[in-house]
MDTraj code that builds the backbone (N, CA, C; nanometers):
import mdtraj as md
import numpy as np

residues = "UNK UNK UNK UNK UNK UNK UNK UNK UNK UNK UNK UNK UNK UNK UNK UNK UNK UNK UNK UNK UNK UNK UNK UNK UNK UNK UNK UNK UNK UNK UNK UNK UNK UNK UNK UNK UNK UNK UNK UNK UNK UNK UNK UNK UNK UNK UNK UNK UNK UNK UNK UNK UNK UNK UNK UNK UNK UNK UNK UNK UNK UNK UNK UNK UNK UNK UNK UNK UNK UNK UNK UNK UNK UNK UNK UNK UNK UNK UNK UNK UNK UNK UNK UNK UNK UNK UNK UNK UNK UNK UNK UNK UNK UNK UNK UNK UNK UNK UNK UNK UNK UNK UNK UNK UNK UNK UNK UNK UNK UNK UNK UNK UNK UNK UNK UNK UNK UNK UNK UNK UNK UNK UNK UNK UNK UNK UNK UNK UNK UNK UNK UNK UNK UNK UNK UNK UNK UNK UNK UNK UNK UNK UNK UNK UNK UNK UNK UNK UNK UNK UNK UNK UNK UNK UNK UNK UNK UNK UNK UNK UNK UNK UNK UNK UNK UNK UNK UNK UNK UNK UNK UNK UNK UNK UNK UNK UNK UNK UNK UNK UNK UNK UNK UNK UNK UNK UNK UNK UNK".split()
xyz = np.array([
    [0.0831, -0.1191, 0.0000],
    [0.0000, 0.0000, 0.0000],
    [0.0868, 0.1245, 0.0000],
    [0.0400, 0.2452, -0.0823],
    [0.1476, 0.3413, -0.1032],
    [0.0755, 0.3769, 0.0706],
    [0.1707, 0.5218, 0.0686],
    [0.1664, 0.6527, 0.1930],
    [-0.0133, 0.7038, 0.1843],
    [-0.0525, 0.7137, 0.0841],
    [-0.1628, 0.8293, 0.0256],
    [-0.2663, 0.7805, 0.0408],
    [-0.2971, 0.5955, 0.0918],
    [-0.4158, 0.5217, 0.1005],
    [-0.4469, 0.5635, 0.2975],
    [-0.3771, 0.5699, 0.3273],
    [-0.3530, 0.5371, 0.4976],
    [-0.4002, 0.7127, 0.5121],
    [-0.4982, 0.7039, 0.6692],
    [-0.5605, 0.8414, 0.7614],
    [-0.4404, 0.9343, 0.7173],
    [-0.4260, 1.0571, 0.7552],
    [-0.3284, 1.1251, 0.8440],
    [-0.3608, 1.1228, 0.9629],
    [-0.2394, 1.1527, 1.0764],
    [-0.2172, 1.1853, 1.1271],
    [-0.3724, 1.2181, 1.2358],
    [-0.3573, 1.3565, 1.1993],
    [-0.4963, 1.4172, 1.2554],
    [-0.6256, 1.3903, 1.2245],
    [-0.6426, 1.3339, 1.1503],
    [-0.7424, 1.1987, 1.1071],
    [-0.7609, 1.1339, 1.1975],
    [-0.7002, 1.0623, 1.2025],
    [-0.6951, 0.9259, 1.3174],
    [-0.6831, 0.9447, 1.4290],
    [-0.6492, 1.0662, 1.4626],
    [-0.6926, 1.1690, 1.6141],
    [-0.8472, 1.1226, 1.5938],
    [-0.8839, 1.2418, 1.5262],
    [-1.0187, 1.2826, 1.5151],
    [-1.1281, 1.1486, 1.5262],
    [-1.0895, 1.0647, 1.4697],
    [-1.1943, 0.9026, 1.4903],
    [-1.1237, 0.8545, 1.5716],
    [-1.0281, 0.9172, 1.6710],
    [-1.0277, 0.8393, 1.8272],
    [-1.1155, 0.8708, 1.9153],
    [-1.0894, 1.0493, 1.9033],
    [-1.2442, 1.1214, 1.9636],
    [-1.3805, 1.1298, 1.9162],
    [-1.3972, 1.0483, 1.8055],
    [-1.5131, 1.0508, 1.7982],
    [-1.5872, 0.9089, 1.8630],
    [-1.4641, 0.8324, 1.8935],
    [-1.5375, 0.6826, 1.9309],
    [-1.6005, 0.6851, 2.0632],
    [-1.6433, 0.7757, 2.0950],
    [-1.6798, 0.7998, 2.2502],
    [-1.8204, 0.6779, 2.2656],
    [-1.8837, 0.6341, 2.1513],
    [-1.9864, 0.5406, 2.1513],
    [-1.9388, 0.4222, 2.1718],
    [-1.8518, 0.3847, 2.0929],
    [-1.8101, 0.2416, 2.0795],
    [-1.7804, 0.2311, 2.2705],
    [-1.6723, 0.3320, 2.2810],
    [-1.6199, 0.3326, 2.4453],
    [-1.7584, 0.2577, 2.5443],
    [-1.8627, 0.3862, 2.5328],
    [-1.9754, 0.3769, 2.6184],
    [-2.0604, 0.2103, 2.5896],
    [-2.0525, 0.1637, 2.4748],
    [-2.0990, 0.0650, 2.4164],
    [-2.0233, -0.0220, 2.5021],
    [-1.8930, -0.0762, 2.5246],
    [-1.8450, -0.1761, 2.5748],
    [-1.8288, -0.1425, 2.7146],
    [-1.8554, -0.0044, 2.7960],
    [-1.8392, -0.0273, 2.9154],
    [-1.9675, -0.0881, 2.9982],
    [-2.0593, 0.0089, 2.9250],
    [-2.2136, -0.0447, 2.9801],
    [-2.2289, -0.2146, 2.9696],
    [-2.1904, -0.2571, 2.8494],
    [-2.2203, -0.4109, 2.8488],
    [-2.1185, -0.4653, 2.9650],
    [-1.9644, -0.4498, 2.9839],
    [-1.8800, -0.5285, 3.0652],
    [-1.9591, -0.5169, 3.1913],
    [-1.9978, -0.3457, 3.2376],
    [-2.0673, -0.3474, 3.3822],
    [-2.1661, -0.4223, 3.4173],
    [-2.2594, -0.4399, 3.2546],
    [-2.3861, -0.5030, 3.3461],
    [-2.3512, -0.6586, 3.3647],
    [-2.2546, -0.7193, 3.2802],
    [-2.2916, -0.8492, 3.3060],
    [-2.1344, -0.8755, 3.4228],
    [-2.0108, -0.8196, 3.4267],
    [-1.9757, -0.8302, 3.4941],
    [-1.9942, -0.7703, 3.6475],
    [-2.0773, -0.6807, 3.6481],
    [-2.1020, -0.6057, 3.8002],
    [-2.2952, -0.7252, 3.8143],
    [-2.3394, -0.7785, 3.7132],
    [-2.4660, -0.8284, 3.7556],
    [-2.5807, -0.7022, 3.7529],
    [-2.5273, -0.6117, 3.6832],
    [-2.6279, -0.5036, 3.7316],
    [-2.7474, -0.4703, 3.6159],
    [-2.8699, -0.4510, 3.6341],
    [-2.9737, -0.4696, 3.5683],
    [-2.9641, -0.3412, 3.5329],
    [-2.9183, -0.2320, 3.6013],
    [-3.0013, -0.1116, 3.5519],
    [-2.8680, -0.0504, 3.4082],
    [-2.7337, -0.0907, 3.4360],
    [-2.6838, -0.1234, 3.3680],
    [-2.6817, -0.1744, 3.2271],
    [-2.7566, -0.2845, 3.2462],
    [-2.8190, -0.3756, 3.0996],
    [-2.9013, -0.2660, 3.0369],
    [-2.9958, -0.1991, 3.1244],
    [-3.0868, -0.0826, 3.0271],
    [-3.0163, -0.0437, 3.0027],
    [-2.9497, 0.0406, 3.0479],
    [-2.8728, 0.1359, 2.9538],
    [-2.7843, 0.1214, 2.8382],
    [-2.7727, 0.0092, 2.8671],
    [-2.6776, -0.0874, 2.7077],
    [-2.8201, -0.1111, 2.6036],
    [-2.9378, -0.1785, 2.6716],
    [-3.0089, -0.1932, 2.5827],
    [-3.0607, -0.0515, 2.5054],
    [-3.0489, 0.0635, 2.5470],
    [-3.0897, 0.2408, 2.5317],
    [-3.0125, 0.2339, 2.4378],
    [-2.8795, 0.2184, 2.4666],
    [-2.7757, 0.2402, 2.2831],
    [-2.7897, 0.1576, 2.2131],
    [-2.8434, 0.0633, 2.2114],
    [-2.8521, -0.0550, 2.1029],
    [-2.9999, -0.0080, 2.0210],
    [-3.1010, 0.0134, 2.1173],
    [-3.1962, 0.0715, 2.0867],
    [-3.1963, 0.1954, 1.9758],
    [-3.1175, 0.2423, 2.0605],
    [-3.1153, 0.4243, 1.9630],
    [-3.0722, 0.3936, 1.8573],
    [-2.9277, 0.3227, 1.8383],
    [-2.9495, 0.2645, 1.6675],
    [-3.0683, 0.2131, 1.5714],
    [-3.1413, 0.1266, 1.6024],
    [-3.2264, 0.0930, 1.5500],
    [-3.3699, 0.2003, 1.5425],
    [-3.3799, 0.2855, 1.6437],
    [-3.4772, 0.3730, 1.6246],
    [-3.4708, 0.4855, 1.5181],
    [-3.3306, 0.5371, 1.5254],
    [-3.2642, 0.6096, 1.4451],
    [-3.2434, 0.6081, 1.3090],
    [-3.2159, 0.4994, 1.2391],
    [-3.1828, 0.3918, 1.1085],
    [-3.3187, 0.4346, 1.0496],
    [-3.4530, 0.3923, 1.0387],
    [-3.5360, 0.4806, 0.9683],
    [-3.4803, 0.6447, 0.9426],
    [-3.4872, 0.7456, 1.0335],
    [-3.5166, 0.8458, 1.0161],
    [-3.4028, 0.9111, 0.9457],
    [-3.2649, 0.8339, 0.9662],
    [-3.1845, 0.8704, 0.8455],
    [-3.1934, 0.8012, 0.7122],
    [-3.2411, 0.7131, 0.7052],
    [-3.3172, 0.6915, 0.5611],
    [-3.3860, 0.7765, 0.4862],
    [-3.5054, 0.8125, 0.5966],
    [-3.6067, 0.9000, 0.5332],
    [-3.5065, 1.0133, 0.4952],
    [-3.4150, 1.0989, 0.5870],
    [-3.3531, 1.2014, 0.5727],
    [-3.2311, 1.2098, 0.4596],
    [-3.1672, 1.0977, 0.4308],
    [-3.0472, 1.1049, 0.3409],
    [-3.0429, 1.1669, 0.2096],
    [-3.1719, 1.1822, 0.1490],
    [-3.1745, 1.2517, 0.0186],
    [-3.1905, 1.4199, 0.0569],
    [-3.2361, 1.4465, 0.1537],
    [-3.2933, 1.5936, 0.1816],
    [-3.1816, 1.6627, 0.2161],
    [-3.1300, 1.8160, 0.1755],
    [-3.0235, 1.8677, 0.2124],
    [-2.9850, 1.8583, 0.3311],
    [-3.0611, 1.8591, 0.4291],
    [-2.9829, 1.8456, 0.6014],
    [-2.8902, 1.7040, 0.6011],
    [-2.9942, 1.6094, 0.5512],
    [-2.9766, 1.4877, 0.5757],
    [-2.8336, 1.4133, 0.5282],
    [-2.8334, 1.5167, 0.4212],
    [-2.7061, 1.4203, 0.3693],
    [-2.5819, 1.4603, 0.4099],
    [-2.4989, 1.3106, 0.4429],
    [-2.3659, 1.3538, 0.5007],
    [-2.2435, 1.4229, 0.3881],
    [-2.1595, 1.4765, 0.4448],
    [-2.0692, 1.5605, 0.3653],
    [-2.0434, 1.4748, 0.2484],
    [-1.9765, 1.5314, 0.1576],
    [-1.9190, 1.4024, 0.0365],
    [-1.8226, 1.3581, 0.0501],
    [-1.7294, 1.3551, 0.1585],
    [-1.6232, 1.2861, 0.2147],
    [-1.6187, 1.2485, 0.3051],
    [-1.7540, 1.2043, 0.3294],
    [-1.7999, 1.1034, 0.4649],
    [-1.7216, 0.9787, 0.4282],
    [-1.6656, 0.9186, 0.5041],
    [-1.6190, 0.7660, 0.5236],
    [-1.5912, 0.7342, 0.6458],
    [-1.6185, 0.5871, 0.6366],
    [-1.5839, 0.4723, 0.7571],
    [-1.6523, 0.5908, 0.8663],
    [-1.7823, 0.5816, 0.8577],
    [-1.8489, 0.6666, 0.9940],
    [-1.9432, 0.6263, 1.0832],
    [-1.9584, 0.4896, 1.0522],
    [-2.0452, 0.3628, 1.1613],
    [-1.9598, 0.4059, 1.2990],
    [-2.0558, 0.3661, 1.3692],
    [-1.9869, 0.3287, 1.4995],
    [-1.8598, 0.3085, 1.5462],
    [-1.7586, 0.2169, 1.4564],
    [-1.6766, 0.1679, 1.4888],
    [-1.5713, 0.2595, 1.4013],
    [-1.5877, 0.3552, 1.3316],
    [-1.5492, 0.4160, 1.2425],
    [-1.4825, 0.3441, 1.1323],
    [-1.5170, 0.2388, 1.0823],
    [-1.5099, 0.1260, 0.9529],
    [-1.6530, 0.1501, 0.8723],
    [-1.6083, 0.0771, 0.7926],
    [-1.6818, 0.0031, 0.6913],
    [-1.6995, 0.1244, 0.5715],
    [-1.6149, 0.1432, 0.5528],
    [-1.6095, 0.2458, 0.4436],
    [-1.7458, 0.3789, 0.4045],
    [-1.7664, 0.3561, 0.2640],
    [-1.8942, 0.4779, 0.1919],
    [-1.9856, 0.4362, 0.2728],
    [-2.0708, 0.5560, 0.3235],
    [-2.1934, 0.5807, 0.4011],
    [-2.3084, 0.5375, 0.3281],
    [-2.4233, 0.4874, 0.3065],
    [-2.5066, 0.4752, 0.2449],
    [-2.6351, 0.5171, 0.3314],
    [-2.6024, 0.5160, 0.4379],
    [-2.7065, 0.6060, 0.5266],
    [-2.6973, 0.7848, 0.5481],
    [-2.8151, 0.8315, 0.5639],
    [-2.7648, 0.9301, 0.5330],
    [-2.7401, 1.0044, 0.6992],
    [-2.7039, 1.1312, 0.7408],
    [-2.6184, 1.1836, 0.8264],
    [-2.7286, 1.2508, 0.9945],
    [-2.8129, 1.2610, 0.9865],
    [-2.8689, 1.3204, 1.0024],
    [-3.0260, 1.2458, 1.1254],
    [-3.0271, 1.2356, 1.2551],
    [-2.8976, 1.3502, 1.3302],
    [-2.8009, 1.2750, 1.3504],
    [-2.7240, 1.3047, 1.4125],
    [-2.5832, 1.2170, 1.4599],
    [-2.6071, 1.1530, 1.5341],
    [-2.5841, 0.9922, 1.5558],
    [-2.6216, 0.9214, 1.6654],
    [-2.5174, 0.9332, 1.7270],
    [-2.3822, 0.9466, 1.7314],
    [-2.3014, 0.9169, 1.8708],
    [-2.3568, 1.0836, 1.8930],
    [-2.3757, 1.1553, 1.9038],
    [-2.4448, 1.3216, 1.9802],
    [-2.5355, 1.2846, 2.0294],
    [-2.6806, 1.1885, 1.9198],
    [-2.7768, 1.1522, 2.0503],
    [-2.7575, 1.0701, 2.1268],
    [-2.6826, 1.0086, 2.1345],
    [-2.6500, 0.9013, 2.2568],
    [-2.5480, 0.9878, 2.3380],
    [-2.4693, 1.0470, 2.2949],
    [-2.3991, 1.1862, 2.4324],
    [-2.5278, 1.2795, 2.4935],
    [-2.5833, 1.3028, 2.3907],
    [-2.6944, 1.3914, 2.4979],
    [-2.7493, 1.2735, 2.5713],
    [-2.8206, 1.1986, 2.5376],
    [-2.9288, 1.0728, 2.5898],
    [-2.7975, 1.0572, 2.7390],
    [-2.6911, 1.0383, 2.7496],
    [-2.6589, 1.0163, 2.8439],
    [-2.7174, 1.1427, 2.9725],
    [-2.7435, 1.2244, 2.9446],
    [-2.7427, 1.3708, 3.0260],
    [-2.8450, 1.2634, 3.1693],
    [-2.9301, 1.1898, 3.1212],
    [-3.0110, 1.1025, 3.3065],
    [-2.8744, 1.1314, 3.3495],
    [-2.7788, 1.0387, 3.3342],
    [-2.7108, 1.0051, 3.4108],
    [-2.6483, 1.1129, 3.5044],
    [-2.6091, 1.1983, 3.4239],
    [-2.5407, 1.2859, 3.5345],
    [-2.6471, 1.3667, 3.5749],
    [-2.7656, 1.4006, 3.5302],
    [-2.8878, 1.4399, 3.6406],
    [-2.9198, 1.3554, 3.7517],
    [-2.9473, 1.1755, 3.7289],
    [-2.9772, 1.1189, 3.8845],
    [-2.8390, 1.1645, 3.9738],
    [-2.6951, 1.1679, 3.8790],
    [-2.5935, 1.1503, 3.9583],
    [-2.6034, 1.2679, 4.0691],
    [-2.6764, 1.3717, 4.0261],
    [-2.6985, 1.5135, 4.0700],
    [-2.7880, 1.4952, 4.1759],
    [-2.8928, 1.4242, 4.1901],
    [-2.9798, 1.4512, 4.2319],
    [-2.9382, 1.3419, 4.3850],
    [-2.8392, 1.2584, 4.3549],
    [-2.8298, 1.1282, 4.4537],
    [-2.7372, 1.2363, 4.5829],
    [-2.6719, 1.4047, 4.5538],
    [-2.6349, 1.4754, 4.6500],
    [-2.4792, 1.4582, 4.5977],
    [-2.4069, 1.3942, 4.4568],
    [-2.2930, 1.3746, 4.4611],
    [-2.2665, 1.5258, 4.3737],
    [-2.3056, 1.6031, 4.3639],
    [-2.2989, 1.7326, 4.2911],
    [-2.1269, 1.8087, 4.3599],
    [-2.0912, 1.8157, 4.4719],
    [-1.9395, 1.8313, 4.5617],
    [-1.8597, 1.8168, 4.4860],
    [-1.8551, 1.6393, 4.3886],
    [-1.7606, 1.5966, 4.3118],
    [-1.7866, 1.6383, 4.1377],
    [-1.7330, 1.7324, 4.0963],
    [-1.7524, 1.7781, 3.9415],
    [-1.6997, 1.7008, 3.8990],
    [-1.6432, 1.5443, 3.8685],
    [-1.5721, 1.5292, 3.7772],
    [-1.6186, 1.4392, 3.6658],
    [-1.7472, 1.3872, 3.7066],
    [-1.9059, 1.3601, 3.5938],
    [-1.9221, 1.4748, 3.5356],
    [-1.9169, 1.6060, 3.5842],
    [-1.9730, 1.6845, 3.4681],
    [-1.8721, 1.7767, 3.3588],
    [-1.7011, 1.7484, 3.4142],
    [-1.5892, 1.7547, 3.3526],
    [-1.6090, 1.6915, 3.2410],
    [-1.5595, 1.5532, 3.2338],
    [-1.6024, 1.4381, 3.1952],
    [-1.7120, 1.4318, 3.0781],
    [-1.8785, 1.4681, 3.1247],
    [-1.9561, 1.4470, 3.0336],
    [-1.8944, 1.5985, 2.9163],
    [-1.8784, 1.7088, 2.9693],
    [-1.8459, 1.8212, 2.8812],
    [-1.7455, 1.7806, 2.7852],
    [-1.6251, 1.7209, 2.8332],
    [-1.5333, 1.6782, 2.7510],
    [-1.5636, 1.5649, 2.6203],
    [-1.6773, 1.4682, 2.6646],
    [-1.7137, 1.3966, 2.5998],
    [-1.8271, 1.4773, 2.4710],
    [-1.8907, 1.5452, 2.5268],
    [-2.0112, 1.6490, 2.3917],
    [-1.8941, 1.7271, 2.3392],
    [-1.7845, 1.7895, 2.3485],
    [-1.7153, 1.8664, 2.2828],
    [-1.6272, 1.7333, 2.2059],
    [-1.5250, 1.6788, 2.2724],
    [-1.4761, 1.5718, 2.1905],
    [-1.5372, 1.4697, 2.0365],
    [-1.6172, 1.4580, 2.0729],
    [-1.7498, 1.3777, 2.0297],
    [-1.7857, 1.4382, 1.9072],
    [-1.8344, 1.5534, 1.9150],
    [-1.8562, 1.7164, 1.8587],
    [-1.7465, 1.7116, 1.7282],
    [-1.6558, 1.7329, 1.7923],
    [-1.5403, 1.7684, 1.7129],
    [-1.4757, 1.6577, 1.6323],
    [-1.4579, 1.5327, 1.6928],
    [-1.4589, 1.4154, 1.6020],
    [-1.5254, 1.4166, 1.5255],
    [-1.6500, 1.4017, 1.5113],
    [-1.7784, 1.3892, 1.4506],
    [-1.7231, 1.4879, 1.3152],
    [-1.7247, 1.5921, 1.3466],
    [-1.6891, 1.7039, 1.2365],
    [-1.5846, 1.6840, 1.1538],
    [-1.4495, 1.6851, 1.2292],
    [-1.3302, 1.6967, 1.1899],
    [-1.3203, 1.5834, 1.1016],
    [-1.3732, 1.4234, 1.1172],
    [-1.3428, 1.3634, 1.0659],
    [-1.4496, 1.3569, 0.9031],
    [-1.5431, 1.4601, 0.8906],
    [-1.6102, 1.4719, 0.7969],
    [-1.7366, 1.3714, 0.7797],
    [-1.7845, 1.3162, 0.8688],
    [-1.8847, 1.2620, 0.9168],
    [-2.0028, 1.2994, 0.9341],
    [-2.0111, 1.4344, 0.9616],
    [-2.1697, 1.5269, 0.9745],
    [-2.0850, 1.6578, 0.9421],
    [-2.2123, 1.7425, 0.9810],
    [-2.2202, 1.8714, 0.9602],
    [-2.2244, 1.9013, 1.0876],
    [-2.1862, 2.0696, 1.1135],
    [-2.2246, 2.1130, 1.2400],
    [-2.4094, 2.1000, 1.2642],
    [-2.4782, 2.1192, 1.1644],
    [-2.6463, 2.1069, 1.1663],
    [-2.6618, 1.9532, 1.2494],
    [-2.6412, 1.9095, 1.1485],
    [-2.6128, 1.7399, 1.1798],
    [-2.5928, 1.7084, 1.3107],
    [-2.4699, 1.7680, 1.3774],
    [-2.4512, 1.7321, 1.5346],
    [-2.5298, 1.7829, 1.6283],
    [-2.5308, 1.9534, 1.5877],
    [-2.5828, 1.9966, 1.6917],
    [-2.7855, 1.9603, 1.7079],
    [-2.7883, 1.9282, 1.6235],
    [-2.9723, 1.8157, 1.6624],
    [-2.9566, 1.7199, 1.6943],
    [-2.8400, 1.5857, 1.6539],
    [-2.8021, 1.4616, 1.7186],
    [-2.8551, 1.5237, 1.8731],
    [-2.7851, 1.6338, 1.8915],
    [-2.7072, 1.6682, 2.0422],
    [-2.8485, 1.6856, 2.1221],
    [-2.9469, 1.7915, 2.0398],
    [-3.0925, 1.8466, 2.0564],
    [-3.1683, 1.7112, 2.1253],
    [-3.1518, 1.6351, 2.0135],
    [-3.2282, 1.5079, 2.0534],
    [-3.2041, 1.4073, 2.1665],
    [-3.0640, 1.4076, 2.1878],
    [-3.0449, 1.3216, 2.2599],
    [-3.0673, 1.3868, 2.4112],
    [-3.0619, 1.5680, 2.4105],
    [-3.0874, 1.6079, 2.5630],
    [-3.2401, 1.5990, 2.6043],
    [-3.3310, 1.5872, 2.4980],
    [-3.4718, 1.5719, 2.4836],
    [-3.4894, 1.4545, 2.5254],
    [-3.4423, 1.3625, 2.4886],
    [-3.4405, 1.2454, 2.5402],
    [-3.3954, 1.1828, 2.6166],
    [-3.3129, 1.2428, 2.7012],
    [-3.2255, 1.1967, 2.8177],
    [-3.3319, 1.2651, 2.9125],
    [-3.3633, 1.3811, 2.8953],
    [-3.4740, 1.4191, 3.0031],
    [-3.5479, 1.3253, 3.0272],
    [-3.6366, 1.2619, 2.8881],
    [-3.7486, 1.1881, 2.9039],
    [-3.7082, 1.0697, 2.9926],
    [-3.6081, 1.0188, 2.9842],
    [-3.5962, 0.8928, 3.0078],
    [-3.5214, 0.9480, 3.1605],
    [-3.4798, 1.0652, 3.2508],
    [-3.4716, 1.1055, 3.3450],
    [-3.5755, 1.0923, 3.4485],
    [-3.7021, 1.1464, 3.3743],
    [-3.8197, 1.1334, 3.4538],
    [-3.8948, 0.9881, 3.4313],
    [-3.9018, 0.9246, 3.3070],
    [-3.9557, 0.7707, 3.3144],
    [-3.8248, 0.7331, 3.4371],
    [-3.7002, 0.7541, 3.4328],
    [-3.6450, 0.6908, 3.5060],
    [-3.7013, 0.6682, 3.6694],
    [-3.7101, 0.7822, 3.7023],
    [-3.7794, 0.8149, 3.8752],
    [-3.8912, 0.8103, 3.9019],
    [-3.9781, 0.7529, 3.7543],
    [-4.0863, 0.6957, 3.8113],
    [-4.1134, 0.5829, 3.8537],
    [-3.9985, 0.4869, 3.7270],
    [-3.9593, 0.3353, 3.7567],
    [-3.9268, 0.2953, 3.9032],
    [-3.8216, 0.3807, 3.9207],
    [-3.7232, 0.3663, 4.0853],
    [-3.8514, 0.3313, 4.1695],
    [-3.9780, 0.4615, 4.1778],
    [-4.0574, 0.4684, 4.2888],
    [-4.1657, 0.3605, 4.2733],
    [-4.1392, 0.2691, 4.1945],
    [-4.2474, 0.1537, 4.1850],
    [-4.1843, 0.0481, 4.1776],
    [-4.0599, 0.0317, 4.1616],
    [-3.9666, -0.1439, 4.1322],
    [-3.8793, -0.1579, 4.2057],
    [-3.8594, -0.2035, 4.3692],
    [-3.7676, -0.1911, 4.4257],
    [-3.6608, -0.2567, 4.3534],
    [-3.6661, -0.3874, 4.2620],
    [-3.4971, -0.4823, 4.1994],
    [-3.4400, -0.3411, 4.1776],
    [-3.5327, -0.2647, 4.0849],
    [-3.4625, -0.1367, 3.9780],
    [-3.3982, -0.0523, 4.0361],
    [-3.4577, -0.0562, 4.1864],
    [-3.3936, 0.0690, 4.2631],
    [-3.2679, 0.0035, 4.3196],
    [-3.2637, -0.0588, 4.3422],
    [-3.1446, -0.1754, 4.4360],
    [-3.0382, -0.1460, 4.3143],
    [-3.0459, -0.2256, 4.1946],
    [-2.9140, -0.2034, 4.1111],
    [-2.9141, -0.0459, 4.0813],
    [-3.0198, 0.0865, 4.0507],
    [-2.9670, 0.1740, 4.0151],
    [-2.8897, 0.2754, 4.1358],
    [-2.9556, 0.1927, 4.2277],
    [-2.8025, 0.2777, 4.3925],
    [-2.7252, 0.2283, 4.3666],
    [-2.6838, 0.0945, 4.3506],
    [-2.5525, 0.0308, 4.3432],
    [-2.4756, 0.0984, 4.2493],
    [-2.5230, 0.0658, 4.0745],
    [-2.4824, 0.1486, 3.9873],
    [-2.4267, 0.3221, 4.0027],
    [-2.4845, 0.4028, 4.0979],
    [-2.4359, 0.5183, 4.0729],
    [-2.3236, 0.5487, 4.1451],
    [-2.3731, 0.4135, 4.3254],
    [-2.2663, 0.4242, 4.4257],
    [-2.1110, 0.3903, 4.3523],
    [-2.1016, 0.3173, 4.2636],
    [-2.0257, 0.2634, 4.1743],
    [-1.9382, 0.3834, 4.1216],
    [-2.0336, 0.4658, 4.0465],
    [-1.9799, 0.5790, 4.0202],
    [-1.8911, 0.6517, 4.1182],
    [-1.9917, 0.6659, 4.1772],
    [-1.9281, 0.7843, 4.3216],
    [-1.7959, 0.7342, 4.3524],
    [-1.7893, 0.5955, 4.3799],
    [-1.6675, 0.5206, 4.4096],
    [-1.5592, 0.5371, 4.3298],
    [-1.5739, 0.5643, 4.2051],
    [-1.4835, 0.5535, 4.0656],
    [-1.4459, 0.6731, 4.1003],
    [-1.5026, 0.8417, 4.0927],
    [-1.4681, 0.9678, 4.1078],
    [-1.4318, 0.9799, 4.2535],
    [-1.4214, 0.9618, 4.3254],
    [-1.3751, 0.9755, 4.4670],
    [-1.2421, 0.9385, 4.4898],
])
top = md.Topology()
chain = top.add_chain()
for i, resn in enumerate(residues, 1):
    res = top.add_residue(resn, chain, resSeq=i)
    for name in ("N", "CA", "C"):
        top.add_atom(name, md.element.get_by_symbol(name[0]), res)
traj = md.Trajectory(xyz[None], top)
């Protein structure tokens, strides 16, 4: 293979920071089945989900000017492989799954661990990183991300408040989602 087939450099930056999904993808699965934790498993099943919910609406969208990704979109799945896009761009799923995370650091907020900023370091670094991968590597548009982003804080709300309604009616749910956050707390401390 000549020099001229292979990323640059700052390329291959850029789809390191953008893999912030794949990351979240394999931690949620190791936790739930290695920690046993159920509330865990949702949240793995939430990103697996959001792909598939998503996959229509960039269909519908790929021909329409928002929709379509730049013309030097490549290898922009998940894993940042598989070469030409045939889906189209629109919104960005690793943005809605960074916003969709926002429950998390709201219950984390609400459980009194607010003292320790380094969840909300952390999540910032991840929407800007994410952000900027996403872009840099020619994958979306700024339009493109910043509604991924729209959607996923819309939806992290929703699933904030379905969340605390669940808690106050399923004690299993409540049992693993203390454990799960104490987990956290434990990790930043």
């Amino acid at each position: 293979m000549n020099k001229e087939n292979h990323p640059k450099l700052r390329e291959k930056i850029f789809y390191i920071l953008s893999s912030s999904e794949l990351v979240i993808f394999y931690i949620t699965l190791f936790y739930a089945f290695y920690g046993y934790n159920l509330y865990a498993l949702i949240i793995f099943i939430l990103i697996v989900l959001k792909t598939f919910i998503l996959k229509p609406l960039k269909n519908f969208t790929k021909n329409k000017s928002y929709g379509r990704r730049p013309l030097s979109a490549f290898n922009c799945n998940m894993m940042n492989c598989g070469g030409k896009n045939t889906s189209g761009g629109f919104p960005s799923g690793h943005m809605v799954l960074i916003g969709l995370l926002l429950f998390i650091v709201l219950n984390y907020r609400d459980r009194g661990n607010s003292k320790n900023n380094t969840i909300y370091f952390i999540y910032i670094i991840l929407i800007l990183t994410t952000g900027l991968g996403r872009y840099f590597t020619k994958c979306h548009t700024l339009l493109q991300i910043t509604m991924g982003l729209l959607i996923g804080f819309i939806c992290g709300i929703l699933i904030y408040y379905l969340d605390n309604f669940i808690e106050n009616r399923i004690y299993l749910y409540k049992e693993h989602k203390n454990k799960f956050y104490n987990d956290i707390e434990d990790t930043f401390s």
